[in-house]
C-alpha positions as CSV (number, residue, x, y, z in Angstrom):
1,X,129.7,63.2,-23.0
2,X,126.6,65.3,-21.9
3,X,125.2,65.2,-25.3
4,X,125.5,61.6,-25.7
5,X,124.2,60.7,-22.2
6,X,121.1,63.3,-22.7
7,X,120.4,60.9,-26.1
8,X,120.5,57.7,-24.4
9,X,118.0,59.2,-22.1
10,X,115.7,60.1,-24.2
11,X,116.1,57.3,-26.1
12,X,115.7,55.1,-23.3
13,X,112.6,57.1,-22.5
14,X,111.3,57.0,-25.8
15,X,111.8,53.0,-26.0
16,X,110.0,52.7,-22.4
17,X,107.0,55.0,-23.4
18,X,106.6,52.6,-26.6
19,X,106.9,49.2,-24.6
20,X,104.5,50.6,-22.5
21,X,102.1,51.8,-25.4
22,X,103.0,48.4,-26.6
23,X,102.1,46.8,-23.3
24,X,98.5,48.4,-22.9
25,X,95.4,48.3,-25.1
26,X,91.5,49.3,-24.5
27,X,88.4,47.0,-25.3
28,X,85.7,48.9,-25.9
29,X,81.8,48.6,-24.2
30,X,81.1,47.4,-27.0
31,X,83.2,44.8,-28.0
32,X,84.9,42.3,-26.7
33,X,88.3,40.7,-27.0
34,X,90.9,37.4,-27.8
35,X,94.2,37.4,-27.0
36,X,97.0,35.4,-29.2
37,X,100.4,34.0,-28.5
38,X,102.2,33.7,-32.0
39,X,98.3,32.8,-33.3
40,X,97.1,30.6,-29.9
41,X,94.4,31.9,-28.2
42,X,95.7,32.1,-24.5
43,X,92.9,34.7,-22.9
44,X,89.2,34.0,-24.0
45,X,86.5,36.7,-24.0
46,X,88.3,40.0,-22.7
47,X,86.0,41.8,-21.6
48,X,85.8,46.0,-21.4
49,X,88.3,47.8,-20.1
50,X,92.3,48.7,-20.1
51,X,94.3,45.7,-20.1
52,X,98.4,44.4,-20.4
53,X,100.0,42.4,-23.4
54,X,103.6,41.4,-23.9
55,X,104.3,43.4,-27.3
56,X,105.8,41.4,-30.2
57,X,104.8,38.1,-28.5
58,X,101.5,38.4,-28.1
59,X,98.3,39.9,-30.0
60,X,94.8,41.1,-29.1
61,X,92.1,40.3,-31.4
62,X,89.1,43.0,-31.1
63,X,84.9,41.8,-32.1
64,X,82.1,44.1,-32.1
65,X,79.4,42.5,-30.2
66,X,76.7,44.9,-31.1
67,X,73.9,43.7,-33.4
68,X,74.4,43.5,-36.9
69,X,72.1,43.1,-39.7
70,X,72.5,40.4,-42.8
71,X,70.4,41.4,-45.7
72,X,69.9,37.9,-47.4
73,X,69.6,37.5,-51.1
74,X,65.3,37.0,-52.5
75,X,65.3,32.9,-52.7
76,X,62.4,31.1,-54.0
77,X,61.1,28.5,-51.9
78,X,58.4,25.6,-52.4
79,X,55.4,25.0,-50.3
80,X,54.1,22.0,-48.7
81,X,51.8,21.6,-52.1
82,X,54.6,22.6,-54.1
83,X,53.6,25.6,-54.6
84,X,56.2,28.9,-55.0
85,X,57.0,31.7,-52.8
86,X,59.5,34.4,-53.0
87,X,61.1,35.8,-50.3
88,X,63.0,38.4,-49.0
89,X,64.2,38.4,-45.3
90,X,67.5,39.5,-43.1
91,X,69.1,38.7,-40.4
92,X,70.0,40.4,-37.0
93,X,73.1,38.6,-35.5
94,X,75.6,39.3,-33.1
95,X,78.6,37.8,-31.4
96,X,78.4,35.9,-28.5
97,X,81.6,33.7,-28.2
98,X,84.6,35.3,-28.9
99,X,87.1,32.4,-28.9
100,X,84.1,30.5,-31.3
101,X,84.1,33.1,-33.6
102,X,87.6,33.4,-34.1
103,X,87.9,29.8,-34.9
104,X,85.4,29.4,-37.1
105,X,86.0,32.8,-39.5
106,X,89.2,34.3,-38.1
107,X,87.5,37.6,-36.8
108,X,86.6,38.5,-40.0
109,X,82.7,39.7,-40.5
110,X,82.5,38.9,-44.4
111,X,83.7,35.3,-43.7
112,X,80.9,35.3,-41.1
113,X,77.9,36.6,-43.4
114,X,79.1,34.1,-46.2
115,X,78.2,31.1,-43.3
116,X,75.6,32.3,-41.6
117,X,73.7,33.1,-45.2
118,X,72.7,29.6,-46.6
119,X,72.0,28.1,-43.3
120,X,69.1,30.9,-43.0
121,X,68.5,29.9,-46.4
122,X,68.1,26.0,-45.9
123,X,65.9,27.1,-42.1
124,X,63.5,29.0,-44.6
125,X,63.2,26.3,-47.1
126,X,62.3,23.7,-44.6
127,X,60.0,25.9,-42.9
128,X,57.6,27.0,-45.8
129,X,58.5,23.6,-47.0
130,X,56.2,22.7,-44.2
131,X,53.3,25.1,-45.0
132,X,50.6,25.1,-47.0
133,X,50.3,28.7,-48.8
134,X,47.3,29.6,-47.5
135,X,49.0,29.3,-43.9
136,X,51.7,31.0,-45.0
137,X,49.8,34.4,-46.1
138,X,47.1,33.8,-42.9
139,X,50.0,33.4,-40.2
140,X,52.1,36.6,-39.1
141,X,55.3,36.7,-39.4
142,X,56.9,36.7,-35.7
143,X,54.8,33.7,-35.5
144,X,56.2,32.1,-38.8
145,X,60.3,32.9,-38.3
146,X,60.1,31.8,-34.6
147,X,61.1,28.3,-35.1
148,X,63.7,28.7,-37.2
149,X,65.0,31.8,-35.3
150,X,65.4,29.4,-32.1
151,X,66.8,26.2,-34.3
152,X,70.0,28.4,-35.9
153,X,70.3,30.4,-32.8
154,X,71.2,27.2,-31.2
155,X,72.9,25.8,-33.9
156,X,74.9,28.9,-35.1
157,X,75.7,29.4,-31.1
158,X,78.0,26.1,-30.9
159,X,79.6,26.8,-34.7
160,X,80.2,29.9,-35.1
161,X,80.1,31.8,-31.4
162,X,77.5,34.0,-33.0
163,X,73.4,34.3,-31.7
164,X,70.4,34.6,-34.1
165,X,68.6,37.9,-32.4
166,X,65.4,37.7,-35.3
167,X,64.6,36.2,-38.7
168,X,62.6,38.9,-40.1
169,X,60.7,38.8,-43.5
170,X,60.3,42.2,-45.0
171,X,58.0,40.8,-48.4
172,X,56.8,37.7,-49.6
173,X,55.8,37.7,-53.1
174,X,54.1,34.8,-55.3
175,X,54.8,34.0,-59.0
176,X,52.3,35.4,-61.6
177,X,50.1,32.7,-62.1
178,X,50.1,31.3,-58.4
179,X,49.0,35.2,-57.8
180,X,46.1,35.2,-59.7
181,X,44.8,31.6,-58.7
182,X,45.6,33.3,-55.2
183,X,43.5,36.3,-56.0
184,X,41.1,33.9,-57.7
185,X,41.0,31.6,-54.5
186,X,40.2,34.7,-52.1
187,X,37.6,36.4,-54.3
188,X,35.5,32.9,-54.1
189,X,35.7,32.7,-50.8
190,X,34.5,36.1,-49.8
191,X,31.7,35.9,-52.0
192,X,31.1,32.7,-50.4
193,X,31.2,34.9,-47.4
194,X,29.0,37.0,-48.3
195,X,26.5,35.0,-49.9
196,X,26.4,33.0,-46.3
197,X,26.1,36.6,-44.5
198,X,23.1,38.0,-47.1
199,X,21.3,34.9,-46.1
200,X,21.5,34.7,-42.4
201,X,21.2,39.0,-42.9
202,X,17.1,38.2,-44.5
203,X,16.6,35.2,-42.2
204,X,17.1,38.2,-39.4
205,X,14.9,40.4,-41.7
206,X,12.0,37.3,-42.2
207,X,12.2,36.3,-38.2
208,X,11.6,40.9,-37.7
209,X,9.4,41.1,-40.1
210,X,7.2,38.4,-38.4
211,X,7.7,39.4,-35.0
212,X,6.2,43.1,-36.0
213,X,3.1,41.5,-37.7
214,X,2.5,39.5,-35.1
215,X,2.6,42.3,-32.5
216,X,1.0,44.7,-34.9
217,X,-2.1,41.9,-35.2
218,X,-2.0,41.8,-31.3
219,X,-1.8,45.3,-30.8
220,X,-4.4,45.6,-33.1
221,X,-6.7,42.8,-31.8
222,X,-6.5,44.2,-28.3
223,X,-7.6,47.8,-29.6
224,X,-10.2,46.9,-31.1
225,X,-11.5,45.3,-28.0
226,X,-10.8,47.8,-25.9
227,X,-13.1,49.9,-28.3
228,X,-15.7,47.7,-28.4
229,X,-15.8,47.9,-24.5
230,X,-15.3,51.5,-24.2
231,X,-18.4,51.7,-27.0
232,X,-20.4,49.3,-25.5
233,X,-19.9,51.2,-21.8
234,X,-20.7,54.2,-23.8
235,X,-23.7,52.9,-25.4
236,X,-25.0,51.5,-21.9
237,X,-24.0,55.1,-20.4
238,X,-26.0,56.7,-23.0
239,X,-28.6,54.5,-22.4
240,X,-29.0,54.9,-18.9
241,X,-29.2,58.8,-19.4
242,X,-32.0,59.0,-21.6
243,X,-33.4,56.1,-19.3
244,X,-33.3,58.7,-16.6
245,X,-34.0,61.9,-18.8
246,X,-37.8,59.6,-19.9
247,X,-38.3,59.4,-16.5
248,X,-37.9,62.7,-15.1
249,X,-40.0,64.3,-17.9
250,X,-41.8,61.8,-20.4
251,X,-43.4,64.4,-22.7
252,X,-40.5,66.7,-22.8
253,X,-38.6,64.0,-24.5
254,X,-40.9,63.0,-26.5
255,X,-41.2,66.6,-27.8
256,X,-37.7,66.8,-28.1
257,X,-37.4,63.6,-30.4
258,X,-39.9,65.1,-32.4
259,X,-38.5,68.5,-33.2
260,X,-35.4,66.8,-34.0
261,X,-37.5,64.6,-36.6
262,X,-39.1,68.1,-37.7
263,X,-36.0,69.9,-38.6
264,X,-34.1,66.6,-40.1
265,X,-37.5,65.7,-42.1
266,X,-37.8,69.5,-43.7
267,X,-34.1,70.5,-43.8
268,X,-33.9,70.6,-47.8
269,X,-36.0,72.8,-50.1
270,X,-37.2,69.8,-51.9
271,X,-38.1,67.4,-48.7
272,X,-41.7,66.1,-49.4
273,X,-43.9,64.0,-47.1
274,X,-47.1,62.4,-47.9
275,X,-48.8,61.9,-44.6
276,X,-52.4,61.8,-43.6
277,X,-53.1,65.0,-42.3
278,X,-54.3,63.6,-38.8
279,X,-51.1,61.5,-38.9
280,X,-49.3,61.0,-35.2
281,X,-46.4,62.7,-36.4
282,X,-47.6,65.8,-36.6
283,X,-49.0,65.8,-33.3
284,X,-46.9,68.5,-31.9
285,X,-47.6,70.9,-34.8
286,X,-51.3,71.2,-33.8
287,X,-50.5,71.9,-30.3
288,X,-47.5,72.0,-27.9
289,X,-49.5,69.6,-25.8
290,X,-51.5,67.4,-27.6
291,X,-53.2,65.7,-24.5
292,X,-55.1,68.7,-24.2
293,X,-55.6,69.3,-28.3
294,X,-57.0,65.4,-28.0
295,X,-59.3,66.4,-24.7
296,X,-61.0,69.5,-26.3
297,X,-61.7,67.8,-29.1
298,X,-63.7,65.2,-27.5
């Protein structure tokens, strides 16, 4: 009787430890929850923390809510001048509605990709469907996935419980021969460029170049007149000082100017003057003062 009694006990035990097991479960920070009576969702967005079910009747559904990343397939879209792109982009999504994104794919991730993929697709069409290619390889690319970003955040918000975090494009590539007209394109316009930046570079070098010659001929004209005025002061000054030397001794100077004429008249071997010997010049050869010579004489 012991034996049996000690059984039920432990069995009882055993039974009320699983109920309770049963009974309990933990959402995670990062998740969040549904919970299901017989496949009716009677508790919307559980959110972290230990919580009570009634086992066997009723279920708890469990979503990670962290972001996730879609790689979408490379897709080929047309330009506003039909011209061809090809892209490769991903997603980053994450859930936002639980009870929405049970509905619409049953909790199950795959099912989720598999609808979120082709309406990225058909946002990306329409958007470099807008474009010309030109604005397309200009623009950057937060700028150019920011509509379409916003427009199936909001759209993929209402039918599938999930938010659109970023569009992101990791390479956009162009057919063969839209590459080289591209190439083509861009090497005509920067030697355009730089035909427009040689010629504005020698009008800068023509408007210099005049603007030294100009000062040069001023700089020049004014030195040149400075020198004439410093020369003519100079020939004035000199002036006045043999002025005043002609003064203070008349036949000293002219004795002086004459044995200057002396020793530049007979400074080669081969000088030769033909002078009458009474000749003025050689005045002071005679005598050192040739008043006097000229007195005795008479």
């Amino acid at each position: 009787m012991i034996n049996n009694r000690s059984l039920v006990i432990v069995a009882g035990l055993a039974v009320v430890a699983w109920v309770g097991s049963s009974s309990l479960y933990i959402v995670d920070e990062t998740e969040r929850a549904v919970k299901l009576r017989f496949g009716e969702i009677i508790e919307e967005n559980i959110q972290p923390g230990l919580h009570f079910k009634i086992p066997f009747v009723q279920t708890v559904r469990t979503f990670d809510t962290r972001v996730l990343t879609l790689d979408t397939d490379t897709s080929r879209y047309l330009t506003l001048e039909q011209k061809a792109v090809i892209v490769d982009s991903y997603v980053m999504w994450k859930v936002v509605n639980p009870t929405r994104y049970y509905e619409a794919t049953t909790g199950n991730e795959q099912t989720a990709e598999r609808l979120i993929m082709p309406r990225v697709d058909e946002s990306l069409r329409n958007q470099f469907g807008r474009l010309e290619l030109q604005e397309i390889i200009a623009e950057k690319r937060d700028a150019l996935m920011a509509e379409p970003t916003e427009q199936l955040n909001e759209l993929l918000r209402e039918e599938l419980g999930v938010a659109i975090i970023d569009i992101r494009i990791k390479r956009i590539d162009l057919p063969d021969q839209v590459t080289q007209a591209v190439y083509d394109r861009m090497r005509t316009e920067r030697q355009r460029e730089a035909r427009e930046y040689r010629a504005q570079g020698q009008e800068q070098a023509e408007k210099i170049r005049a603007n030294a010659d100009r000062r040069r001929q001023v700089l020049i004209a004014e030195a040149q007149a400075k020198a004439q005025t410093l020369s003519g002061q100079g020939d004035a000054e000199a002036a006045a000082i043999y002025s005043q030397s002609y003064e203070q001794d008349a036949e000293f100077f002219r004795f002086y100017r004459s044995l200057n004429a002396y020793r530049d008249s007979f400074d080669g071997k081969d000088d030769l003057l033909v002078l009458e010997p009474d000749s003025d010049f050689f005045r002071y050869l005679e005598s050192a003062r040739p008043e006097q010579g000229q007195n005795a004489g008479q």
